[in-house]
N, C-alpha and C positions, 0 to 999 in steps of 0.2 A: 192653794192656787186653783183657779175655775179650769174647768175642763177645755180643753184645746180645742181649738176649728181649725181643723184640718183641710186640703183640697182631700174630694176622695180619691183619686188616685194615690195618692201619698200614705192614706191611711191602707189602700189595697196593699202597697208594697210592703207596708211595715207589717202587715195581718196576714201576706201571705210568701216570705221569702223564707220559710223555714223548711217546709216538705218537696220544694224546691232543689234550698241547697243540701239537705239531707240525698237527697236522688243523685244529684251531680257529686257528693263525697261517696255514696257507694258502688257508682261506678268508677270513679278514680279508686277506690281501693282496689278495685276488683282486677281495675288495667295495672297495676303497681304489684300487686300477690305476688303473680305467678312466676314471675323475674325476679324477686328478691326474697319475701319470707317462706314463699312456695318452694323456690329451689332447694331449702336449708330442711324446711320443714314437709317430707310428702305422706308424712299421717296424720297431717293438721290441714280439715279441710277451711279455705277461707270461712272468717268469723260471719256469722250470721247473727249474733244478740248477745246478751250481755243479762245481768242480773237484775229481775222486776220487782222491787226499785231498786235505784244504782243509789248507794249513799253517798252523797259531797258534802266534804267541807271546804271554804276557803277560807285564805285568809290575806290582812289589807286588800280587802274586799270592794271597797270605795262603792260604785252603782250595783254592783254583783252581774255582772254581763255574764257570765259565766250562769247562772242562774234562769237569765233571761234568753240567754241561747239554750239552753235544757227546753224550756217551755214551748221557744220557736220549734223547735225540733222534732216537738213532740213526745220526748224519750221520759219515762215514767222515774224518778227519782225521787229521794227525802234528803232536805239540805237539811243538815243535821247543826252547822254552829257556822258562823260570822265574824270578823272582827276588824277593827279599823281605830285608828287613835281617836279622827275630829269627830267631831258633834254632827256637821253635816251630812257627812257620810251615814252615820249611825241612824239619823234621823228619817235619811231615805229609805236604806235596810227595812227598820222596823217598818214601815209603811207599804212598801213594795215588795221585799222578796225576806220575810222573818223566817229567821233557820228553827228548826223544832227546838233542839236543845240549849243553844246559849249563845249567846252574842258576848265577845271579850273584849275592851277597849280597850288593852294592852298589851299584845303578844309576848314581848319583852317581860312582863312578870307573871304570865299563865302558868299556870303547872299543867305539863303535858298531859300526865297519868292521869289526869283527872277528863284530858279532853277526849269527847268521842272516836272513835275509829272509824275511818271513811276509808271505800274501797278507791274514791277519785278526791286527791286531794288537788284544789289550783289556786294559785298565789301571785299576785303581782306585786313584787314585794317593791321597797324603797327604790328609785331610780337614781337618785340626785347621788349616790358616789359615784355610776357610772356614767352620769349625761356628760357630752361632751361638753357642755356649757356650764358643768363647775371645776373651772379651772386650779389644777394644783392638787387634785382630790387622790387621796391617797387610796381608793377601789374599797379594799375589802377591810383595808385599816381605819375607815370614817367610822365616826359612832353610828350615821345609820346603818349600815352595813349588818351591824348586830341583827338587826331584822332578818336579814337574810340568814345568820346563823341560827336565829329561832327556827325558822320554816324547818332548818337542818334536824333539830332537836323533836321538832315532832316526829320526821321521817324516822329517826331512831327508836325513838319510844313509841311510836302505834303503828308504824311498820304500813301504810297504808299501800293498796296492790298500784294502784297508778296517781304518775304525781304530775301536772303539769304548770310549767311557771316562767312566766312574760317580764322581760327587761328590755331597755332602750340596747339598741346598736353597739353602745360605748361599753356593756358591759364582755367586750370581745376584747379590750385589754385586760382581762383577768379572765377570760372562760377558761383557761386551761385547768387552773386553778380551783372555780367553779366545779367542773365537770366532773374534776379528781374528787374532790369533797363526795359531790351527791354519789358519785360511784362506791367512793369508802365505805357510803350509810347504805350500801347493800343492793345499788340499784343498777340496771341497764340504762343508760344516758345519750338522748342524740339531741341535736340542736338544730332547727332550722327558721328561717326569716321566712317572716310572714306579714304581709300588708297589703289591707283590701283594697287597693289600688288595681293588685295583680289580679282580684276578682271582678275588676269593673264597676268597682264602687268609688263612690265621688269624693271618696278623701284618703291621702294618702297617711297611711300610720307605721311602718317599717319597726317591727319589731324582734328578736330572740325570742322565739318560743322553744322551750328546755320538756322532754317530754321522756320520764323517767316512770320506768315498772319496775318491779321488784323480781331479783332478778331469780328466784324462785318460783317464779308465774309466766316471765319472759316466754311469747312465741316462740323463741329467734335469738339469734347471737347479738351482739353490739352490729355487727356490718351488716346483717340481713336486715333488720331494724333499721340502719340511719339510710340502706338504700332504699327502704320502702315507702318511710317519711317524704324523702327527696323527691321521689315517682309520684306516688300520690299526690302532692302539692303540684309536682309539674302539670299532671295531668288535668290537676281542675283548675290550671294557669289555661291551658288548652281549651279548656269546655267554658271557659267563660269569654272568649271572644281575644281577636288578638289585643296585645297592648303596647303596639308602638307609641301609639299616642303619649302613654306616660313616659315612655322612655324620649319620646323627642321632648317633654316638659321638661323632665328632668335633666337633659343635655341645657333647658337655659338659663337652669337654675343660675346663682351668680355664685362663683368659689370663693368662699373663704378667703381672704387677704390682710397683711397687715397696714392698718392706715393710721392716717392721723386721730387723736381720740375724740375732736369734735367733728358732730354731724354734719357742720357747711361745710369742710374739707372731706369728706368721705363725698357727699353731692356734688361737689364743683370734680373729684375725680370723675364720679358718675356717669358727668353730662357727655363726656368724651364718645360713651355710647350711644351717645341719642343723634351723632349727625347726620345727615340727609332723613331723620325721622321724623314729619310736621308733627303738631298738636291734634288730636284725633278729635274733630270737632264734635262727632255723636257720642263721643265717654264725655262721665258725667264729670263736670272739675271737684275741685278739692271741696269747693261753697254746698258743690249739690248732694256730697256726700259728709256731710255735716263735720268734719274734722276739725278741729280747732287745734289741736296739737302742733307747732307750728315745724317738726321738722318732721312728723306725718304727712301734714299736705305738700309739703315740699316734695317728699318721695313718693308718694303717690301721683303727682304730676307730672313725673319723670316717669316713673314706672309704666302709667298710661302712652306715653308716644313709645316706649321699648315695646310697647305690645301692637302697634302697628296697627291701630285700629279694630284688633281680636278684645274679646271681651275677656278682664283679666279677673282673677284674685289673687291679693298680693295678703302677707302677712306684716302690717304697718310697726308692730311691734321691735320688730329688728331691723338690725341697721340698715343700709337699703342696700350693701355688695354683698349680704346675708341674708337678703329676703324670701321668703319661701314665696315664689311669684312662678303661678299658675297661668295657661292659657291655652289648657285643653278640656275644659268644663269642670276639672275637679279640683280639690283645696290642697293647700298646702298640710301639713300634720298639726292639727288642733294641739295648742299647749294651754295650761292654766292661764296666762297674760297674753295669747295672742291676739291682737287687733287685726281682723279677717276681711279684708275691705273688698267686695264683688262688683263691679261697674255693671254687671246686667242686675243685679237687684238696686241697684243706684243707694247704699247703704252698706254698714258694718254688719258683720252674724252677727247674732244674739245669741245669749245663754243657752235658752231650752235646745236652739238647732245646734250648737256644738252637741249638745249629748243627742239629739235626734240622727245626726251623720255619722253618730256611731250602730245606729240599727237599733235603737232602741224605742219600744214603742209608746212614744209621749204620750198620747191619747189617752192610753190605758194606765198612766201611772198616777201617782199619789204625789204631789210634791207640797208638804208641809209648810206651812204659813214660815215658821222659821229661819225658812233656805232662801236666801239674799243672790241677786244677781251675783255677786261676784264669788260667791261660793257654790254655785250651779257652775260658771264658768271653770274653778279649779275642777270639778266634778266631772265635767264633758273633756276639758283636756286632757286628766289623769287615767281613765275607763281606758279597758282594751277594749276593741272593738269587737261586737257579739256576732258577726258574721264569722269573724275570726277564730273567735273561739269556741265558735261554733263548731268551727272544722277542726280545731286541734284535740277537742273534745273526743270528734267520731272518729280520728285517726288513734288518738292514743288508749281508744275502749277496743281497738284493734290488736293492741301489741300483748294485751293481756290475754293469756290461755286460759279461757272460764273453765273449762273443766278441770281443766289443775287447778285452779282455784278455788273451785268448790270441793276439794279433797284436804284443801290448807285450812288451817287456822289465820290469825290476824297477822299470827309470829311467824318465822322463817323455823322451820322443821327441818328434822335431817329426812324424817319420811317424804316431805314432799321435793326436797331434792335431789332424793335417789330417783321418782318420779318423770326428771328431767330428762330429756336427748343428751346424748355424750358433755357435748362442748359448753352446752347451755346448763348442764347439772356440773361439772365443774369448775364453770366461772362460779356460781353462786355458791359453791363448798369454799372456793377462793374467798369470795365475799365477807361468809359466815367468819372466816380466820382472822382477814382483816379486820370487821369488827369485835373481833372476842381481843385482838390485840390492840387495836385502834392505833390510829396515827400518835402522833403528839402534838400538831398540829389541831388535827381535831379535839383533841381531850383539853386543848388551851380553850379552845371556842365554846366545845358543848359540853355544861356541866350536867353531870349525871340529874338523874331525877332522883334521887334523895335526898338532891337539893334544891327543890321543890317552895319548901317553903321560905328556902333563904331569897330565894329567885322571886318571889310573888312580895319579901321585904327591901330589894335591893336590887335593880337593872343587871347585871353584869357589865364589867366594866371594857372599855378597847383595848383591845392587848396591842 
């Protein structure tokens, strides 16, 4: 693909939002310390840096945001290995952000011991057992799910100091479950939602961000940790300007309901809400926005008088008492099939700007003759978003104690958790027992690594 023309404004923002929001996260760390990991900890002065280079791996890696926020950021790193099932994904990797060591197109039959040790592992693993939109999904009993128990598998076998990993909303019918797991495999675990919406950025992505250290290395207890997380995010909610605005979007979103299953009866309930509302004569109609889908423009011409003459973005893809319908400058949450319809662009998004409104800098990237519109488009729906994880980044190189960590090996030590403050050196002697005895629960899930090469000849199967 030819290199982008960009406005420059657009390209200033994408070149220069990183030493920015780096400044506004370590003052929010700095307001967030002293109230919570400070109280717990007062011979741990707040962190000030971390290891040059910080080794990462991830993995279902898809655009590698995580990669792309390191660079924004500034912060000196070696991506060490990759991995993603499809070709498109792969294809982008190798062109844009190639890990030193290996790239895996199967996590499901990697053999652990064989993979690198990263001190920041991050993962956005499979979503579809937890979306709320695959109904009937049995969580953690779907075969993709297994993925998720891979990620498990590594944590065991290379023991890496901090882990951080992004799921949809829905995976909050199972976190408890979740949490207990990643905790078993040795680790301090706090969980918080995070969506650059609440940064002032123009699309909203509502996500679980899971942000697990080893609890060997741990700052902090479990409760100093998930207040610090919580303060800190609050805080750069604060410094990024108020946001009613999304919250009154979000108040018009349309609830969920059960209707009839064709779309002229879900419409004709619709119109109920459109009375005393005329036809907005300066939105553009269904003709000027090239729709041809015929119960797209239906909904889009209803959704235009519900917006009262405010310039809308409606997501055409869903039904329309489901529509993700915007009309405070920002997008509904990009999905791989969303149809994005903007009445001030008089036109649908395109491919490349789904993955551009995730903060990624198009300009500067590589996108291979092979990558087809509609596999850009799964590409820009599927990505966390790299402001985002930008921040979960410089929160979670927070929880880690580099000095103790640079006394550890890769493994959990008994030296380095005699090491520990009281409370925080016997949760992880807690830890260590739990793992020497393991759940059964988890010994159904994660096969040892002696089995290695049966795993690299045969998936594991769903229990």
């Amino acid at each position: 693909m030819s290199s982008l023309s960009l406005p420059p404004d657009l390209i200033c923002w994408l070149n220069s939002w990183g030493p920015r929001l780096q400044l506004n996260v370590r003052q929010a760390i700095a307001t967030a310390w002293k109230g919570s990991i400070g109280a717990e900890r007062h011979d741990l002065a707040m962190p000030v840096g971390f290891p040059h280079p910080l080794l990462v791996g991830t993995d279902c890696s898809g655009l590698e945001a995580p990669i792309f926020a390191l660079r924004a950021m500034g912060l000196p790193h070696r991506h060490l290995f990759s991995s993603d099932i499809a070709s498109a994904p792969k294809a982008m990797i190798l062109a844009n952000a190639k890990p030193e060591k290996a790239f895996y197109d199967d996590i499901l039959v990697r053999c652990h011991e064989d993979t690198p040790w990263v001190q920041l592992y991050i993962t956005g693993f499979s979503c579809k057992p937890f979306s709320s939109l695959h109904h009937g999904t049995k969580l953690l009993r779907e075969k993709e799910a297994q993925v998720f128990f891979a990620t498990v598998r590594y944590l065991k076998t290379k023991r890496p100091l901090l882990f951080i990993f992004e799921n949809v909303l829905g995976m909050r019918r199972c976190l408890k479950k979740v949490m207990r797991i990643l905790r078993e495999a040795g680790y301090v675990v706090v969980v918080q939602v995070m969506d650059p919406a609440q940064l002032a950025e123009p699309v909203r992505r509502p996500r679980l961000y899971l942000f697990g250290v080893r609890a060997d290395v741990a700052v902090a207890t479990t409760t100093a940790v998930e207040k610090f997380v919580q303060e800190t995010w609050k805080a750069l909610m604060a410094s990024a300007g108020p946001v009613e605005k999304f919250i009154k979007a979000e108040a018009k979103a349309f609830p969920g309901q059960k209707a009839e299953p064709k779309w002229t009866e879900r419409h004709r309930c619709f119109s109920s809400k459109l009375h005393g509302k005329p036809p907005g004569s300066t939105m553009p109609s269904a003709d000027d926005m090239l729709l041809a889908n015929p119960r797209q423009r239906d909904a889009w011409e209803k959704l235009v008088r519900l917006g009262g003459g405010k310039h809308i973005v409606a997501d055409l893809s869903q039904n329309i008492d489901r529509s993700g319908f915007r009309a405070d400058g920002s997008l509904p949450t990009i999905t791989p099939g969303s149809v994005l319809a903007s009445s001030l662009l008089r036109r649908t998004i395109v491919p490349i700007e789904k993955v551009m409104l995730h903060a990624f800098p198009v300009h500067r990237m590589v996108f291979p003759s092979e990558i087809r519109g509609r596999e850009l488009e799964s590409l820009g729906g599927n990505t966390m978003h790299v402001q985002v994880v930008a921040v979960a980044i410089c929160i979670g190189l927070a929880l880690v104690d580099w000095d103790l960590a640079a006394k550890c090996t890769a493994n959990v030590s008994t030296q380095c958790q005699s090491l520990l403050p009281g409370s925080a050196s016997k949760q992880a002697l807690r830890t260590t027992a739990q793992l020497a005895s393991g759940s059964k629960a988890l010994k159904r899930k994660l096969p040892s690594s002696s089995r290695c090469q049966q795993i690299r000849a045969a998936p594991p199967t769903v229990q």
